[in-house]
C-alpha positions in Angstrom: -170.5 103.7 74.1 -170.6 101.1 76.9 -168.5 98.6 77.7 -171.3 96.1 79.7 -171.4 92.8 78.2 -175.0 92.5 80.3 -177.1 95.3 79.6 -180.1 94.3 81.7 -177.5 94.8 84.4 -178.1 98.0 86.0 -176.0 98.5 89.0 -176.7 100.0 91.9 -176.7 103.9 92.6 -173.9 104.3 95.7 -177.1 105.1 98.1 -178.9 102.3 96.6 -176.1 100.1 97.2 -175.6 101.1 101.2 -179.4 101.5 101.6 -179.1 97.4 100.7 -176.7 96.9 102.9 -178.1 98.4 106.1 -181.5 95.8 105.0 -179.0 93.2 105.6 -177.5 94.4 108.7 -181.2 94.7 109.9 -181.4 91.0 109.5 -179.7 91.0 112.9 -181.8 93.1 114.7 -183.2 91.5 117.8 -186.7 93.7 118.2 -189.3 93.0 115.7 -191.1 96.3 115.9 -188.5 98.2 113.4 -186.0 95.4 112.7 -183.5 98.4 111.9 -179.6 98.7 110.3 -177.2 101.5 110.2 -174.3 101.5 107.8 -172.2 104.2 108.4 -169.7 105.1 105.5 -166.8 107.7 104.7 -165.8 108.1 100.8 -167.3 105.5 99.9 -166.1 102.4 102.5 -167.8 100.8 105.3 -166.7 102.3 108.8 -169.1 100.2 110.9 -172.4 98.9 110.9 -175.2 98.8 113.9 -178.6 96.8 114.4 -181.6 96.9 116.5 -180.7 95.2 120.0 -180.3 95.3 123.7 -177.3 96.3 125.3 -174.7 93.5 125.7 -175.4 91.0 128.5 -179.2 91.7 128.7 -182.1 90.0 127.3 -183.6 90.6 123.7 -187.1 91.3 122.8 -186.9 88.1 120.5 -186.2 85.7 123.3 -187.9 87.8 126.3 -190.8 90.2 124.4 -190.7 93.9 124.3 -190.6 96.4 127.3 -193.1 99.1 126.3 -193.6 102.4 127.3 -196.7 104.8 125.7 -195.4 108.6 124.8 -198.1 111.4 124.7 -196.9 113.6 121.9 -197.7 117.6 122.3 -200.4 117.2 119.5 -202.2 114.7 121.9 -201.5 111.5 119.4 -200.4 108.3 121.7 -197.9 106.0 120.2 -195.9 103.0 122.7 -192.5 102.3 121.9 -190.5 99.2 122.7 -187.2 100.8 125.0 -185.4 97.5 125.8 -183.3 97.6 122.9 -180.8 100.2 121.7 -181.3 101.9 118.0 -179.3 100.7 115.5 -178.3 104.1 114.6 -177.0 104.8 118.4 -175.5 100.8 118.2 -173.3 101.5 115.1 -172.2 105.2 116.7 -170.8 103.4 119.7 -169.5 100.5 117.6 -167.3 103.1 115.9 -166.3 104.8 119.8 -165.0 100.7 121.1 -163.2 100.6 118.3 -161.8 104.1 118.0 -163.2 104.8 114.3 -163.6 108.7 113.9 -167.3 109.3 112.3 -166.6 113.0 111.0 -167.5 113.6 107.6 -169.4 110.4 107.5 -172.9 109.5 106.2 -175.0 107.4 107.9 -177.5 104.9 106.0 -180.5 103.6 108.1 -184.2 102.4 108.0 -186.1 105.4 108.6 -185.3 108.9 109.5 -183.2 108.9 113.1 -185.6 109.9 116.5 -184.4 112.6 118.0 -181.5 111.2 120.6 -180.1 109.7 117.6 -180.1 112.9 115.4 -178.3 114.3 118.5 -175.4 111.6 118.7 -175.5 112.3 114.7 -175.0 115.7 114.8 -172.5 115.8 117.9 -169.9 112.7 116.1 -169.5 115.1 112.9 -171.8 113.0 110.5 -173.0 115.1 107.5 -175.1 113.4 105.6 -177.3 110.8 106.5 -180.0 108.7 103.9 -182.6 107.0 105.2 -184.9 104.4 103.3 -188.2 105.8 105.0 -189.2 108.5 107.2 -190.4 107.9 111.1 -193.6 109.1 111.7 -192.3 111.6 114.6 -189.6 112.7 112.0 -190.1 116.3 112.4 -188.1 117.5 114.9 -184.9 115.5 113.9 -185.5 117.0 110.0 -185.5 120.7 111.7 -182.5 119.5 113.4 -180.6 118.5 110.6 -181.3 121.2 108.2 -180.2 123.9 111.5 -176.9 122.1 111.6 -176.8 122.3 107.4 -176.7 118.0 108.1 -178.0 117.0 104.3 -180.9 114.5 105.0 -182.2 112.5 101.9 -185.1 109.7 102.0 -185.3 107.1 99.4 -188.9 106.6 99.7 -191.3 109.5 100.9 -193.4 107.1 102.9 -193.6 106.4 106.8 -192.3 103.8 107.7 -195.1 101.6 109.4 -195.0 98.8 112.0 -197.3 97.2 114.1 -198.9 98.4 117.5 -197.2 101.9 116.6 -200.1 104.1 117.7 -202.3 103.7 119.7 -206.0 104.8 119.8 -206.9 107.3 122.8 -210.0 105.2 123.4 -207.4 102.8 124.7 -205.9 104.9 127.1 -209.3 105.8 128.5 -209.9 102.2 129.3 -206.8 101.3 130.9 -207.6 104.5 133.2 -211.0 103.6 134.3 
């Protein structure tokens, strides 16, 4: 028998709940290609959070635009990404290193799945779970990561996450050579 006096209340699964939470912190995010958050939590409290943004002292994509650069993936697909700002996942890692906050044992709540410099941080400051609202579209080789290191990776949604100006067609790389 419950004890809920509402019973269209339904509350929030823990992952829910943090999942939520990392939308907020995303609110702060600075780059509008992946406004991103990171909540990063140990039984169940908040150790520190990260967003989306340039490193302290320089300018933000918001204020100055993005500073692109295109990657040629080994499958020959083109996509350009934005490299002015620092992820929010690699933000709330070095959040937790100023203010001496030990991240082993952690899990890690964030946007979509981690790229691979981030799964590295991840794997190297003793995180062991991280969930993930979406996955990236170059999530593979941060997944293979992960399950090699026995790091449990769980997405809420099975859908990639999508943003604009993400790929780019190779007809448009053919024009800017000619």
């Amino acid at each position: 028998m419950s004890n809920n006096l509402n019973p269209e209340h339904i509350r929030p699964s823990w992952d829910e709940y943090f999942i939520k939470l990392a939308d907020t912190v995303s609110e702060r995010a600075t780059c509008d290609r992946g406004r991103s958050g990171c909540v990063i939590v140990k039984d169940r409290q908040i150790l520190v959070t990260g967003y989306v943004g340039s490193p302290r002292g320089l300018a933000h994509c918001d204020d100055v635009g993005h500073l692109f650069k295109k990657v040629i993936h080994e499958v020959g697909n083109v996509t350009q990404h934005c490299v002015r700002t620092v992820h929010a996942e690699q933000n709330a890692i070095t959040q937790a290193a100023r203010r001496g906050i030990a991240l082993d044992g952690g899990t890690l709540y964030c946007r979509m799945t981690p790229c691979r410099t981030c799964a590295m941080l991840i794997i190297n400051c003793g995180i062991e779970r991280v969930v993930c609202e979406r996955k990236y579209h170059s999530a593979q080789e941060s997944e293979d990561m992960f399950k090699e290191v026995g790091i449990e990776l769980k997405y809420v949604n099975n859908e990639v996450q999508q943003y604009d100006g993400q790929k780019i067609d190779n007809e448009d790389i053919i024009k800017e050579r000619d």
